[in-house]
C-alpha positions, 0 to 999 in steps of 0.5 A, spaced: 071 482 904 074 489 903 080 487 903 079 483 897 077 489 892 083 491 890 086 485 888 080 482 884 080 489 880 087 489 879 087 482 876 081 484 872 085 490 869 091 486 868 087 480 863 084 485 860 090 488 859 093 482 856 088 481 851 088 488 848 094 489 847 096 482 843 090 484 839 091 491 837 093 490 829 085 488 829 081 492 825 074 490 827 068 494 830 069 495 837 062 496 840 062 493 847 068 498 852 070 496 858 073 501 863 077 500 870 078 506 872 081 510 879 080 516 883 079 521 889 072 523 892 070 529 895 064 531 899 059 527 902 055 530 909 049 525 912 044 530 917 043 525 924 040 524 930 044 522 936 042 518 942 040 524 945 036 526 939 041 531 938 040 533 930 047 535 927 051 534 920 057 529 919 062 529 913 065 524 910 072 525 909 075 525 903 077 518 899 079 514 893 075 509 890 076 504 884 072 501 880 069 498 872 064 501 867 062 497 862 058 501 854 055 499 849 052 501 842 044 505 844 042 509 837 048 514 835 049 518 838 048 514 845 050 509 849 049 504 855 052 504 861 053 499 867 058 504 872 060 500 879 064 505 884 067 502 891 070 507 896 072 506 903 072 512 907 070 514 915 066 520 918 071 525 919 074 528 927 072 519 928 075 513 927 067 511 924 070 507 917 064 505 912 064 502 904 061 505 900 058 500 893 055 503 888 052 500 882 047 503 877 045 502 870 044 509 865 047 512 858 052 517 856 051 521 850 056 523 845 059 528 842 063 530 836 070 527 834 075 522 832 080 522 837 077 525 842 071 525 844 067 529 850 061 526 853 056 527 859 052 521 863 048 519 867 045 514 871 041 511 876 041 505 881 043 502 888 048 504 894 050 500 898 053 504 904 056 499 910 058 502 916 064 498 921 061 492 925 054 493 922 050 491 917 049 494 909 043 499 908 041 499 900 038 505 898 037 509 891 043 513 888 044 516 882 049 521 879 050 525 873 058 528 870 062 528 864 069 528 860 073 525 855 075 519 852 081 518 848 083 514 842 089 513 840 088 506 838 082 502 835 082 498 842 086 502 847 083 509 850 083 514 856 077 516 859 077 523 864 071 524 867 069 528 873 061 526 876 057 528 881 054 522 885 047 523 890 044 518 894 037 519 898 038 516 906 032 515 909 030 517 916 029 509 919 037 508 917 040 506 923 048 506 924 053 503 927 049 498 931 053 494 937 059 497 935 061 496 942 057 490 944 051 493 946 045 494 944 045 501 942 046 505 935 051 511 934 047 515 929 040 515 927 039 519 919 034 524 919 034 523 911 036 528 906 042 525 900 049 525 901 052 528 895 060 527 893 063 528 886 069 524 883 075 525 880 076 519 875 081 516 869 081 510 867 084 506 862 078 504 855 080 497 853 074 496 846 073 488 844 
């Protein structure tokens, strides 16, 4: 599955892609923006127990992530946002890999401009955080940044953001579970939130 991300993301930028450039003499409203984006995270530290209840901190290594965010028009001067993330990373000193899916719902707030445009958002939903060889944890995330969208053209644009991601990891999260063929569990979350903030650009395609 993971390997799948890439090409399903590159070949819905392409056809969109495509169709916004064969229509850039049109000069109807835009409303609706759709924004594949890529980028770098930092950061991200889970509390855990091992199996001899020793509590220590683990780091994720630094990553990139790709994913899409989708806006539509809310009361001037807001808008809605649909944001999905996927980064694929590892704890760092270990060859422990993990997926990270993120999918929440929100909204930005404009401010002032005609080319360029500063914004802030904020958003709230689910993280799905998939340790290798076991199976996927779903908990509550939400995140918070902001930037600028460019347009140079009625349906071509730039966005340049920089957000702050946290998801609450409860204390009942077991990971890493039979990675080995048995029966045991590597790490045991003691609960806190994992924080990482994102450097992101993406390309804004306006229908």
């Amino acid at each position: 599955m993971r390997k799948l991300f890439p090409g399903i993301f590159a070949s819905v930028a392409m056809l969109l892609s495509a169709q916004a450039l064969a229509d850039l003499g049109d000069d109807r409203p835009r409303p609706l923006q759709i924004t594949p984006f890529a980028g770098f995270s930092v950061g991200g530290e889970v509390k855990i127990e091992d199996e001899g209840d020793s509590e220590t901190d683990i780091e994720l290594d630094e990553s990139g992530n790709f994913g899409v965010t989708v806006n539509w028009p809310s009361k001037y001067p807001t808008e809605y946002e649909v944001y999905f993330n996927h980064q694929d990373t590892k704890f760092k000193d270990s060859d422990a890999d993990l997926t990270i899916d993120t999918l929440q719902i929100g909204g930005t707030y404009i401010g002032p401009g005609e080319v360029a445009l500063p914004y802030f958002v904020a958003t709230a939903g689910l993280t799905r955080i998939k340790p290798e060889a076991s199976g996927s944890d779903y908990y509550f995330g939400f995140s918070a940044g902001g930037g600028w969208k460019f347009f140079p053209k009625k349906r071509l644009g730039l966005r340049l953001e920089g957000r702050v991601l946290g998801t609450v990891i409860d204390s009942s999260s077991q990971w890493f579970c039979g990675v080995d063929g048995g029966a045991t569990c590597a790490f045991r979350t003691t609960g806190n939130v994992l924080w990482q903030f994102q450097a992101n650009a993406g390309l804004i395609f306006r229908f």
